[in-house]
C-alpha positions as CSV (number, residue, x, y, z in Angstrom):
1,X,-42.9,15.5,-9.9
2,X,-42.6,12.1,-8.1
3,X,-41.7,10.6,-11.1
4,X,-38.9,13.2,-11.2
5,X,-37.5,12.1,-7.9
6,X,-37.7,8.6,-9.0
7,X,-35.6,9.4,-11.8
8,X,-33.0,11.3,-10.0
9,X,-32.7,9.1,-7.1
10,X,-32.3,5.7,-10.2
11,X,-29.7,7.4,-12.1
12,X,-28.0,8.7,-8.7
13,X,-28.0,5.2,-7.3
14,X,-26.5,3.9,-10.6
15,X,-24.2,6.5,-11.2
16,X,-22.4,6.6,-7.8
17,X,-20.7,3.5,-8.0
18,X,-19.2,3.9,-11.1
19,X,-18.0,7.7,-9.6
20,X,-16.0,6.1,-6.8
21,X,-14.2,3.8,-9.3
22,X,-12.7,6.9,-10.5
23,X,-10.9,7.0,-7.1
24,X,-7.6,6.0,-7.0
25,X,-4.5,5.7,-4.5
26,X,-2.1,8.5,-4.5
27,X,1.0,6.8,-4.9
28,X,4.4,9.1,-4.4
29,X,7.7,7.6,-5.3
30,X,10.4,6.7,-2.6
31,X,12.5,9.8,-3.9
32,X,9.5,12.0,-2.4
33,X,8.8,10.5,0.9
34,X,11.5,12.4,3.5
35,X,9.7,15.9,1.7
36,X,6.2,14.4,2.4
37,X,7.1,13.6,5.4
38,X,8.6,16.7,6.3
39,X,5.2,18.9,5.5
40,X,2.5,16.3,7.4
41,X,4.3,13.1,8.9
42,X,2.6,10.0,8.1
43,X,2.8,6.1,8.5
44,X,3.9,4.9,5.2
45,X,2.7,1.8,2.8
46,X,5.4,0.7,0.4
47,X,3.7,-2.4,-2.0
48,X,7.1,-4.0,-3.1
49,X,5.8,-5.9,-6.6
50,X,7.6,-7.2,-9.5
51,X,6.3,-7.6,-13.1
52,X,5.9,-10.9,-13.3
53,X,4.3,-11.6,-9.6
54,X,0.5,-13.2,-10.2
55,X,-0.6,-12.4,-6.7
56,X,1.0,-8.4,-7.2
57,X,-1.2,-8.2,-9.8
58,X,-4.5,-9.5,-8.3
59,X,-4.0,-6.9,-5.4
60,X,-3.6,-4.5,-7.9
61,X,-6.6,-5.0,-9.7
62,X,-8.4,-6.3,-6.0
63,X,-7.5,-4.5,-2.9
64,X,-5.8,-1.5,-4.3
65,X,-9.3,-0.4,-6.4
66,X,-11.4,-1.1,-3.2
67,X,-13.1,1.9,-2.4
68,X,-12.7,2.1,1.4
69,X,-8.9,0.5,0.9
70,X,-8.3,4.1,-0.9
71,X,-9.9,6.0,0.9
72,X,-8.1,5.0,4.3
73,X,-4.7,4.7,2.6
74,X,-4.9,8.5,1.5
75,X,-6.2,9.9,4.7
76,X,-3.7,8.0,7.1
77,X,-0.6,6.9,4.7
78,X,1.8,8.0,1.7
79,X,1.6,5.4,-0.6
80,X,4.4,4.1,-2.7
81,X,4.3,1.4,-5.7
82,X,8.2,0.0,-5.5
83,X,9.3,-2.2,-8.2
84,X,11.6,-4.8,-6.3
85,X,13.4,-5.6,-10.0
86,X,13.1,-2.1,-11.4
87,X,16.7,-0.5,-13.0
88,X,16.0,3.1,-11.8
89,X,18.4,4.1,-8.6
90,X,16.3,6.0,-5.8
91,X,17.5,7.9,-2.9
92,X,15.9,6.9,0.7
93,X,17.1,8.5,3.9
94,X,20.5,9.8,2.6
95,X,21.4,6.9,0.7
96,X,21.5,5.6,-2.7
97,X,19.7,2.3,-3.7
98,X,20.5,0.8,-7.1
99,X,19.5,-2.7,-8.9
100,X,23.3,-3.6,-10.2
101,X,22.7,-7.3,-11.2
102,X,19.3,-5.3,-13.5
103,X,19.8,-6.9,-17.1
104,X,17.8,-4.4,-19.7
105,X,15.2,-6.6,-22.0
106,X,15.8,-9.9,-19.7
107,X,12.6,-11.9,-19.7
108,X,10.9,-13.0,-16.4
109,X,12.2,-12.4,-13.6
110,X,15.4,-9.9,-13.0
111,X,18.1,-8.4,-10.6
112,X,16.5,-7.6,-6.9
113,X,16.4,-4.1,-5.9
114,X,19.3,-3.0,-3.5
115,X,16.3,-1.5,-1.9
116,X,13.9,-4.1,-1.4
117,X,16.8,-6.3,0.5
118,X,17.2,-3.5,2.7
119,X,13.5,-3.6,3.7
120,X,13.9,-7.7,4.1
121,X,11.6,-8.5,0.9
122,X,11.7,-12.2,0.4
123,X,8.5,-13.1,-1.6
124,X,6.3,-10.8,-3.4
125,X,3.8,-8.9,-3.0
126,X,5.3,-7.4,0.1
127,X,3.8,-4.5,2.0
128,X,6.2,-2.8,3.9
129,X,5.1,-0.5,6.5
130,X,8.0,2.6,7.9
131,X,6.7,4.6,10.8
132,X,6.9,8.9,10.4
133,X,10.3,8.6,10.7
134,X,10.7,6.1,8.0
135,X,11.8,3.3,10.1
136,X,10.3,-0.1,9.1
137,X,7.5,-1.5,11.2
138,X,7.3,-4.8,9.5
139,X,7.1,-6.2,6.2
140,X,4.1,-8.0,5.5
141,X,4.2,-10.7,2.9
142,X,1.8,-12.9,0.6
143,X,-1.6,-11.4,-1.3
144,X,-4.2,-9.5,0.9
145,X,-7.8,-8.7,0.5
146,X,-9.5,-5.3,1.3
147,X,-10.9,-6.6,5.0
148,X,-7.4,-8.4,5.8
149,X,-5.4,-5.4,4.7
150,X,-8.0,-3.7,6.4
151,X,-6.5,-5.2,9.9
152,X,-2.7,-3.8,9.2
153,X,-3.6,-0.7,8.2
154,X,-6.0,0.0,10.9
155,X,-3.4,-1.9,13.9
156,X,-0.6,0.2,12.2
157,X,-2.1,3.7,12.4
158,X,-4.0,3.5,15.6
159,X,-2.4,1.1,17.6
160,X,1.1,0.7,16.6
161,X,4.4,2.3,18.7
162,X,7.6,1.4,19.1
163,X,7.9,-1.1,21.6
164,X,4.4,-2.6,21.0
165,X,4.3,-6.1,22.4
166,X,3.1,-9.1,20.8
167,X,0.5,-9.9,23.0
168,X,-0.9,-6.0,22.3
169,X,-1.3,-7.6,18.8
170,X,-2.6,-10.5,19.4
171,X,-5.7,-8.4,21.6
172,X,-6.1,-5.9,18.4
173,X,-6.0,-8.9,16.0
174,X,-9.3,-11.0,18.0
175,X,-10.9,-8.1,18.7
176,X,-11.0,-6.7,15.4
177,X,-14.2,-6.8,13.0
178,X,-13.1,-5.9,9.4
179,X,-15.6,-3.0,8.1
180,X,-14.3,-2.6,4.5
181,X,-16.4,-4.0,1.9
């Protein structure tokens, strides 16, 4: 019998991890925000990539797989992937966004997003954060780990309103202790 348990509790504790890699972020596509937001408003997370962006492509495989970055991101935020060379239009709060200067087959890198200017990408990756009206907060440039995403997504959906000053940052960002691991 004990060696039962044993059992159980080894292939549990070996098992479990490699359940919780299954998890993923449930990205939505800019076309399907305003209906989101319209059943259960949320903050919002847009990662603005490109193809050819190194640093995209490490939080990718880094920060977006992290189990408590998932988990936090689909309890508090819709979550959209936005390609910042991609050719496909999209529609965001009654207007249309197109990449016109998008050369099919081009190597490297391509025509910016109409879109992505509007948000005030300048490098990549860029995390842009909109409020539940889909107003931008900020965009937040440059490659983030789970525990220093960890600090915008927390300051963002707990402590973040319009007006908030600088120095009510600056108090949430020394007195916050990361928790993700």
């Amino acid at each position: 019998m004990m060696r039962s348990v044993i059992l159980a509790f080894l292939v549990f504790s070996f098992s479990a991890p490699l359940l919780s890699q299954g998890a993923e972020i449930n990205w939505i596509k800019v076309d399907d925000l305003e209906a989101a937001q319209a059943k259960e408003p949320r903050k919002v997370l847009i990662d603005v990539y490109t193809k050819w962006c190194g640093p995209c492509k490490m939080m990718m495989r880094n920060t977006f797989t992290n189990a408590d970055v998932i988990s936090y991101i689909n309890e508090n935020y819709y979550a959209v992937k936005f390609d910042a060379e991609g050719p496909d239009p999209v529609e965001f709060k009654g207007n249309t966004f197109s990449n016109p200067t998008y050369v099919p087959n081009k190597p490297g890198r391509n025509g910016v997003h109409e879109l992505s200017r509007a948000f005030k990408v300048r490098a990549y990756p860029t995390i842009v954060y909109l409020d539940e009206e889909l107003e931008m907060i900020a965009p937040i440039s440059g490659y983030k780990s789970p525990q220093q995403i960890e600090l915008y997504l927390k300051f963002f959906d707990t402590a973040y309103a319009s007006g908030t000053s600088q120095e009510e940052w600056d108090a949430f960002q020394s007195s916050f202790t990361p928790t993700f691991q």
